[in-house]
ZADO-1210 file (C-alpha; in nm, 4 decimals, padded with zeros to 6 digits):
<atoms>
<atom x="-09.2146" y="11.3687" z="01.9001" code="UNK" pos="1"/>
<atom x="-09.3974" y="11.3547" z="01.5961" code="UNK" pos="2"/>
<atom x="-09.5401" y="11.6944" z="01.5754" code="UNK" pos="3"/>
<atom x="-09.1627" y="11.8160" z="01.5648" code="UNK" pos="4"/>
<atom x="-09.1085" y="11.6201" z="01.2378" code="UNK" pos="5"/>
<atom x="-09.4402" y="11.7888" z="01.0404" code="UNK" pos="6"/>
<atom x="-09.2668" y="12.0432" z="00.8951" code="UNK" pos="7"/>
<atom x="-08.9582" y="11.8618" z="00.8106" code="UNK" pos="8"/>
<atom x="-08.9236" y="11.7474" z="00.4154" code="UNK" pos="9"/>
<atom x="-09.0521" y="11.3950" z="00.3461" code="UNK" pos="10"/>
<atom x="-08.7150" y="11.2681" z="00.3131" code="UNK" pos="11"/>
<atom x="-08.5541" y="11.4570" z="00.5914" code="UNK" pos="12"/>
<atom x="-08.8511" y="11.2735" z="00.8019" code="UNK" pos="13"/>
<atom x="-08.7824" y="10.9587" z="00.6852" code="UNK" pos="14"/>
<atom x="-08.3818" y="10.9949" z="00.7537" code="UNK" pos="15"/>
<atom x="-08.4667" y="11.0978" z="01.0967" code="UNK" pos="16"/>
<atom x="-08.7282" y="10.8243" z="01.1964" code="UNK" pos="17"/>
<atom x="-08.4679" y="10.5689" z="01.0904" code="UNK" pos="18"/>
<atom x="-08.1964" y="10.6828" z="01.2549" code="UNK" pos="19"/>
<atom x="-08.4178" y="10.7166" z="01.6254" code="UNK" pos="20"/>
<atom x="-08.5217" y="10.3530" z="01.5433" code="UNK" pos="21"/>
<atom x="-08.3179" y="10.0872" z="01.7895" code="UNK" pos="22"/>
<atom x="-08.0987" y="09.8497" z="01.6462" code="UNK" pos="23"/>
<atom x="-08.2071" y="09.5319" z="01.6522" code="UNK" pos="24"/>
<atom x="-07.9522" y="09.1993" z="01.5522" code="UNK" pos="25"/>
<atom x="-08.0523" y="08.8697" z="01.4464" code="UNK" pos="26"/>
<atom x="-07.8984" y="08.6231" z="01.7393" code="UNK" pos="27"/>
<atom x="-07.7085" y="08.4224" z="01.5010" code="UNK" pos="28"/>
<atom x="-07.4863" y="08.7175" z="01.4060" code="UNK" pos="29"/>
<atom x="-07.4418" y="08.8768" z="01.7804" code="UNK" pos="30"/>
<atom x="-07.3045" y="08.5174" z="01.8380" code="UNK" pos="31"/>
<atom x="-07.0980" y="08.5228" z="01.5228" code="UNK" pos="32"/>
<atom x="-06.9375" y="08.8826" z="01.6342" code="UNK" pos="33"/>
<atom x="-06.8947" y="08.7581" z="01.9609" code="UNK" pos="34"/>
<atom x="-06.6821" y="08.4808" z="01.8665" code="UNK" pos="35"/>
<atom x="-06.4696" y="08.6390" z="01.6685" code="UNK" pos="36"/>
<atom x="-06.3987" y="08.9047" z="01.9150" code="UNK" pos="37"/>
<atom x="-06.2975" y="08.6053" z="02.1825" code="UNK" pos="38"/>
<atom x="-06.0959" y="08.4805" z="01.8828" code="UNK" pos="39"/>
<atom x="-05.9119" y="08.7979" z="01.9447" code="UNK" pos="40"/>
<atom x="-05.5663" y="08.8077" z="02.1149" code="UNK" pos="41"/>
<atom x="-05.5575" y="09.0365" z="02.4314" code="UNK" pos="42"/>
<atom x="-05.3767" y="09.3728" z="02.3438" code="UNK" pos="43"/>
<atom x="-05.0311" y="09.3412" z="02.5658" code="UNK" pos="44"/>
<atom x="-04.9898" y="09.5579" z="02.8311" code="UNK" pos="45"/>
<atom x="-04.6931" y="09.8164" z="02.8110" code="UNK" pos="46"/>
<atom x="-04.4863" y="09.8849" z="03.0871" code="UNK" pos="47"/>
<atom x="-04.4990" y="10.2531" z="03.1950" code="UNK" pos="48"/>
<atom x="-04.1931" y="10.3221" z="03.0611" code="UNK" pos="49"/>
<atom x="-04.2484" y="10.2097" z="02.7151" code="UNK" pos="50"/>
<atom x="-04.5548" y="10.3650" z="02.7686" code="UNK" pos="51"/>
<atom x="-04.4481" y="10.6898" z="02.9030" code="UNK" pos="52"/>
<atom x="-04.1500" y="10.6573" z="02.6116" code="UNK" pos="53"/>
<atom x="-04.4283" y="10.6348" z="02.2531" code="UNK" pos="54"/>
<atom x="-04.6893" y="10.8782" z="02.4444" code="UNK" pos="55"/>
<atom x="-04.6817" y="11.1871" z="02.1680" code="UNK" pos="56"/>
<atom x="-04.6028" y="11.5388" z="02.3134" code="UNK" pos="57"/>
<atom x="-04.5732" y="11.8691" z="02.1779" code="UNK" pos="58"/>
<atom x="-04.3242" y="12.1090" z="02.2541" code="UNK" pos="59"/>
<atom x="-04.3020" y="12.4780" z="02.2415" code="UNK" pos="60"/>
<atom x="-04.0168" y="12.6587" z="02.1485" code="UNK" pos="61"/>
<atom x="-03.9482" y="13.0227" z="02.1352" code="UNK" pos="62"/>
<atom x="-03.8289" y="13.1684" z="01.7845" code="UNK" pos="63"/>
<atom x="-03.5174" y="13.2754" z="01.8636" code="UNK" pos="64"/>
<atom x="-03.4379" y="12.9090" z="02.0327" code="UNK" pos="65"/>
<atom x="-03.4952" y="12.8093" z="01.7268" code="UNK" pos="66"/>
<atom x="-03.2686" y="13.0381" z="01.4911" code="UNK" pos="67"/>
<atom x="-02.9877" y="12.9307" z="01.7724" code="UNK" pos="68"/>
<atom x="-03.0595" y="12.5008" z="01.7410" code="UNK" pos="69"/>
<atom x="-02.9737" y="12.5704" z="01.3592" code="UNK" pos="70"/>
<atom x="-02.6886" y="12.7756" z="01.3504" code="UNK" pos="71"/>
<atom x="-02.5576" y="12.5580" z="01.6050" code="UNK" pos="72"/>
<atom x="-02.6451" y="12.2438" z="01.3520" code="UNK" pos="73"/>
<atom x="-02.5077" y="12.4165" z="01.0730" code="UNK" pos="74"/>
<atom x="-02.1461" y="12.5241" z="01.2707" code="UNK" pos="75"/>
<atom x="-02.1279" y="12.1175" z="01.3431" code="UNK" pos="76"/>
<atom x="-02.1074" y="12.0535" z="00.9892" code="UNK" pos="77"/>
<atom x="-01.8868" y="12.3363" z="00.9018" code="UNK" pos="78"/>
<atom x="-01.6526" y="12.2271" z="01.1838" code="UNK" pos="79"/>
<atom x="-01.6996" y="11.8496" z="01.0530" code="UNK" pos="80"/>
<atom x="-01.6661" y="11.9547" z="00.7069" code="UNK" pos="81"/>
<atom x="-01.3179" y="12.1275" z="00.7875" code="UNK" pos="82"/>
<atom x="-01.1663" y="11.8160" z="01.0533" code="UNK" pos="83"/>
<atom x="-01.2765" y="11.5992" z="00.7610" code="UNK" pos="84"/>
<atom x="-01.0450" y="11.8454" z="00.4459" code="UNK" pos="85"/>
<atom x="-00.8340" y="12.0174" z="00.6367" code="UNK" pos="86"/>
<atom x="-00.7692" y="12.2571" z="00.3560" code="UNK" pos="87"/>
<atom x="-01.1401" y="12.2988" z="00.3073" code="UNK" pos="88"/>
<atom x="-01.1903" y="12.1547" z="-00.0531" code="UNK" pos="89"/>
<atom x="-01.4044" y="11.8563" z="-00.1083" code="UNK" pos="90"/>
<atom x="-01.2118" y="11.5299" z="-00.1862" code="UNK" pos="91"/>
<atom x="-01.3103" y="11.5689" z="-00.5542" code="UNK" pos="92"/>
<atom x="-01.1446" y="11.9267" z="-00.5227" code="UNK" pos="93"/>
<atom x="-00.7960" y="11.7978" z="-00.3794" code="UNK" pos="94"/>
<atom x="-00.5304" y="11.8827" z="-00.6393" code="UNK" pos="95"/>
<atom x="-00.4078" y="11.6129" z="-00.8141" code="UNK" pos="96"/>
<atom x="-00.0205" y="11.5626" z="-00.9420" code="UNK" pos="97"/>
<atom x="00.0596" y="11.7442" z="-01.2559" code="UNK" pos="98"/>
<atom x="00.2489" y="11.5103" z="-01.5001" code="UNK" pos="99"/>
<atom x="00.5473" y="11.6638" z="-01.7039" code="UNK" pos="100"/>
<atom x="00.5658" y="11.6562" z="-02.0457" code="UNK" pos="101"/>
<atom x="00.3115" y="11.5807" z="-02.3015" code="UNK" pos="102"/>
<atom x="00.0074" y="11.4056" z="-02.1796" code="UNK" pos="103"/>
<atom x="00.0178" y="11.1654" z="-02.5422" code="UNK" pos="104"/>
<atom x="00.2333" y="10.9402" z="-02.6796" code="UNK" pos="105"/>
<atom x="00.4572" y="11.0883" z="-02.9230" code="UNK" pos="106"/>
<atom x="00.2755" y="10.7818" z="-03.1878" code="UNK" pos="107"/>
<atom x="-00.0709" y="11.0616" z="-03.1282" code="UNK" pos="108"/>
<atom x="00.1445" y="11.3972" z="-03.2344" code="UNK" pos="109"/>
<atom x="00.0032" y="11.5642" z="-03.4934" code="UNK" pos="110"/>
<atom x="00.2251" y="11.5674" z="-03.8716" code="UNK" pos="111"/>
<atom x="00.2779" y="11.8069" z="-04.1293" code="UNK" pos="112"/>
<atom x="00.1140" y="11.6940" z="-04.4412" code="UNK" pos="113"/>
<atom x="00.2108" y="11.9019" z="-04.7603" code="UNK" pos="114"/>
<atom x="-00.0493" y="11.8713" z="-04.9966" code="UNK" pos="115"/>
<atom x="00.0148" y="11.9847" z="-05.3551" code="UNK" pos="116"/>
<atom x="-00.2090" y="11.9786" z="-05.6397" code="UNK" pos="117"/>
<atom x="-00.1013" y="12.1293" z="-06.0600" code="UNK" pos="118"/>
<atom x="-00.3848" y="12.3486" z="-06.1565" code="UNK" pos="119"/>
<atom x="-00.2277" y="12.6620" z="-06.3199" code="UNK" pos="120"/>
<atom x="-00.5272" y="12.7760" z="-06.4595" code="UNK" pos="121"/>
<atom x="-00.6995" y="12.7485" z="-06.1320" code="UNK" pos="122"/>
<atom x="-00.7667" y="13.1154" z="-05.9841" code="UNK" pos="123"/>
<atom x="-00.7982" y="12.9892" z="-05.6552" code="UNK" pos="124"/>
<atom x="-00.7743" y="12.6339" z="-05.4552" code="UNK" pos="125"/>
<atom x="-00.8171" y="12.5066" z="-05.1515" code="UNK" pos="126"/>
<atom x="-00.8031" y="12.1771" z="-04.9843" code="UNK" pos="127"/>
<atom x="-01.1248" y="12.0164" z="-04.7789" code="UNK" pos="128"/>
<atom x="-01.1865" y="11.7118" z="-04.5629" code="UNK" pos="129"/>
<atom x="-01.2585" y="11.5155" z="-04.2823" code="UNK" pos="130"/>
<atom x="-01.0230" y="11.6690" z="-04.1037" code="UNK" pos="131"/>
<atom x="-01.1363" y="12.0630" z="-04.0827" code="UNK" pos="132"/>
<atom x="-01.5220" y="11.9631" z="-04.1590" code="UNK" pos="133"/>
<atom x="-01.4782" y="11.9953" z="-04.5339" code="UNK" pos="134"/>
<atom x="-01.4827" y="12.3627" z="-04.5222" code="UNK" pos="135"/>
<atom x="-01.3759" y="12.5519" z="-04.8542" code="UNK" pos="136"/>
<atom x="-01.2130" y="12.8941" z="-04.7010" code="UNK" pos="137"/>
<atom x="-01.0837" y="12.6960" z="-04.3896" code="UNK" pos="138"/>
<atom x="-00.7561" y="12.5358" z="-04.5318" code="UNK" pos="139"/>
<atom x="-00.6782" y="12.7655" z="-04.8725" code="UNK" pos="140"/>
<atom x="-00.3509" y="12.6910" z="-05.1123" code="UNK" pos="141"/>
<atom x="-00.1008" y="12.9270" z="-05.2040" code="UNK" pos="142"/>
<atom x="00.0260" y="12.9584" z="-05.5593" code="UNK" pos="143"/>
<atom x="00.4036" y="12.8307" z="-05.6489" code="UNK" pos="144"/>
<atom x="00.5905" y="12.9714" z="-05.9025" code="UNK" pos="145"/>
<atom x="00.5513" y="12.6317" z="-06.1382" code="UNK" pos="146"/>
<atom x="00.1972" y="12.6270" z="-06.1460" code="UNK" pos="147"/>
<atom x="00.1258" y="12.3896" z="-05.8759" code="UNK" pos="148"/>
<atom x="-00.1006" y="12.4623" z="-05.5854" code="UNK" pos="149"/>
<atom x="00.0461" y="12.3746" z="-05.2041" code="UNK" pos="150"/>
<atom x="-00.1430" y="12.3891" z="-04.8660" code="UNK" pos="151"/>
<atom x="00.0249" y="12.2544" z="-04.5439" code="UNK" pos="152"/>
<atom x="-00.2267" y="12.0951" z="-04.2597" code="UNK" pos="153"/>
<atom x="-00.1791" y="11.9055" z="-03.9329" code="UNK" pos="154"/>
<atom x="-00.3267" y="11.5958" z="-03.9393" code="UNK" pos="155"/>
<atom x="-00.3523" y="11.3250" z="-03.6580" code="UNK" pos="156"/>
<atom x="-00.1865" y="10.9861" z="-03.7363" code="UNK" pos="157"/>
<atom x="-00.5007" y="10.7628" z="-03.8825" code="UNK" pos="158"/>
<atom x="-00.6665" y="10.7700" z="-04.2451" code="UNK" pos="159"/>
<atom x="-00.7840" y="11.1227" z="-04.3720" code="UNK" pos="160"/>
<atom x="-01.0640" y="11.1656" z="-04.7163" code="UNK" pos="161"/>
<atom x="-01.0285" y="11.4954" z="-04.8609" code="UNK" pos="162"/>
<atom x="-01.0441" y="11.6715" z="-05.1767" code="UNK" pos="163"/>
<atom x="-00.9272" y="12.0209" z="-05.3920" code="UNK" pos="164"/>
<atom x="-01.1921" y="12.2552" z="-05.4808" code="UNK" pos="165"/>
<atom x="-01.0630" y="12.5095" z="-05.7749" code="UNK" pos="166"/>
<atom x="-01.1925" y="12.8208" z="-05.7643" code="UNK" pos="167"/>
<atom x="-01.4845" y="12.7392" z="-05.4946" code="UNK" pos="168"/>
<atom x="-01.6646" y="12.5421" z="-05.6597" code="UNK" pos="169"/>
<atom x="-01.4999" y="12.2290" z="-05.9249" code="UNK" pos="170"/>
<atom x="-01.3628" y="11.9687" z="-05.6728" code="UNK" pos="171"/>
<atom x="-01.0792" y="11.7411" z="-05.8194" code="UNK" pos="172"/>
<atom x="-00.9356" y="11.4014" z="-05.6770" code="UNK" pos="173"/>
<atom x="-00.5361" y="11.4019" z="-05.5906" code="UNK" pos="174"/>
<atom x="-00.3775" y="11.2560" z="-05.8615" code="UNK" pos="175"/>
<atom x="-00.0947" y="11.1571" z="-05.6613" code="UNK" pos="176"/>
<atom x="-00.3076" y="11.0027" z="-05.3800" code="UNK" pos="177"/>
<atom x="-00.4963" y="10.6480" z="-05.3450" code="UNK" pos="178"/>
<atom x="-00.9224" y="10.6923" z="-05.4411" code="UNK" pos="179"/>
<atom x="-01.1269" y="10.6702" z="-05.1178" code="UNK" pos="180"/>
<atom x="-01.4846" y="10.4848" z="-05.1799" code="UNK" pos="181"/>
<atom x="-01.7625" y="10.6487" z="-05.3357" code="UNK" pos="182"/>
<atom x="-01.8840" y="10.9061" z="-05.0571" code="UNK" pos="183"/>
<atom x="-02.2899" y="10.8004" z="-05.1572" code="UNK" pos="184"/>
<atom x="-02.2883" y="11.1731" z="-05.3791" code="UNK" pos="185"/>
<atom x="-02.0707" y="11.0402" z="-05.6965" code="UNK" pos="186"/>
<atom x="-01.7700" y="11.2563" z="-05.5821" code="UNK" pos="187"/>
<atom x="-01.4229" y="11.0859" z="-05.6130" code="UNK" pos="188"/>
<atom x="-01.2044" y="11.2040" z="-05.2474" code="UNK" pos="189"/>
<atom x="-00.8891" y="11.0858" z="-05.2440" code="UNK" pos="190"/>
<atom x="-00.7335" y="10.9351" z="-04.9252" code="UNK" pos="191"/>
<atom x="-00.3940" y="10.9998" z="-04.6920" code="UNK" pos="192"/>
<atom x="-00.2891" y="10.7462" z="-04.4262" code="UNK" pos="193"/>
<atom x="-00.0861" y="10.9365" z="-04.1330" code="UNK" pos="194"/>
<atom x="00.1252" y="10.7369" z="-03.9712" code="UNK" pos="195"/>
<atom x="00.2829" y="10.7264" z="-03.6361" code="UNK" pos="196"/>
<atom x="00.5852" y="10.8205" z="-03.5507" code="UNK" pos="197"/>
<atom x="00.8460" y="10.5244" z="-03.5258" code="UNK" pos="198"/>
<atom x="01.0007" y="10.4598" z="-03.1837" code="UNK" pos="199"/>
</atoms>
């Protein structure tokens, strides 16, 4: 048996020789393992129905067996799906009751602010704010016949900062309107409370 291992690599050998050598066990631990194993609880039996029930199996089934399991599957939910909305819509989908008239309170309707400014040696004005994102051609004023400037905008009942801006670039305060706070860049914006209408 040795001649077969000569022309083996040291190593290789070595690997070999150990694993043909019997096992040997001290006593003390054979009657350690052995203890422990009595310590063990019996595996309970099965019956041969539970038995017969867990036992893993594998089944074969043909393609086309399988195409017809899952359309059948999927025309259970469709048919599930309709007994459950009859008229086929999701619950989220069901049409809800439309309510007639306005949907706010007449105290949310927008007003008509007129907002007039004397600059008749203004070329052109226009009025900017909070309220159309103080945007110089988005609310312009039209020239009256006595010099002063008008614009009309729709405003939302609450407090409003805005401003004129002659000739696109000079902004001026309202004269006739309350000062809002300093705006953090030194410009004065005046300030027009909307109110509600009274009911």
């Amino acid at each position: 048996m040795t001649d077969e291992l000569e022309p083996m690599d040291p190593n290789i050998r070595w690997i070999a020789s150990e694993a043909r050598r019997p096992v040997t066990m001290d006593a003390e631990a054979r009657q350690r393992l052995m203890t422990a194993l009595r310590a063990e609880p019996r595996p309970r039996r099965q019956s041969a129905i539970v038995g017969w029930l867990t036992e893993p199996r594998t089944f074969a089934v043909p393609p086309l067996a399988t195409i017809a399991m899952a359309a059948g599957l999927v025309g259970i939910g469709v048919i599930t799906g309709f007994a459950i909305n009859r008229d086929g819509r999701a619950p989220t989908e069901q049409a809800l009751p439309v309510a007639v008239g306005p949907q706010l309170p007449d105290s949310f309707s927008p007003r008509t602010i007129k907002f007039v400014l004397l600059a008749p040696q203004a070329a052109r004005v226009s009025v900017v704010g909070d309220f159309n994102g103080w945007d110089l051609a988005a609310t312009p004023a039209r020239r009256q016949p006595d010099g002063t400037w008008a614009a009309f905008v729709n405003l939302a009942p609450g407090r409003h900062v805005y401003s004129f801006v002659l000739d696109g670039s000079h902004f001026v305060n309202d004269p006739a309107a309350p000062i809002a706070p300093d705006d953090g860049f030194g410009q004065k914006n005046s300030v027009v409370v909307v109110a509600g209408a009274s009911s």
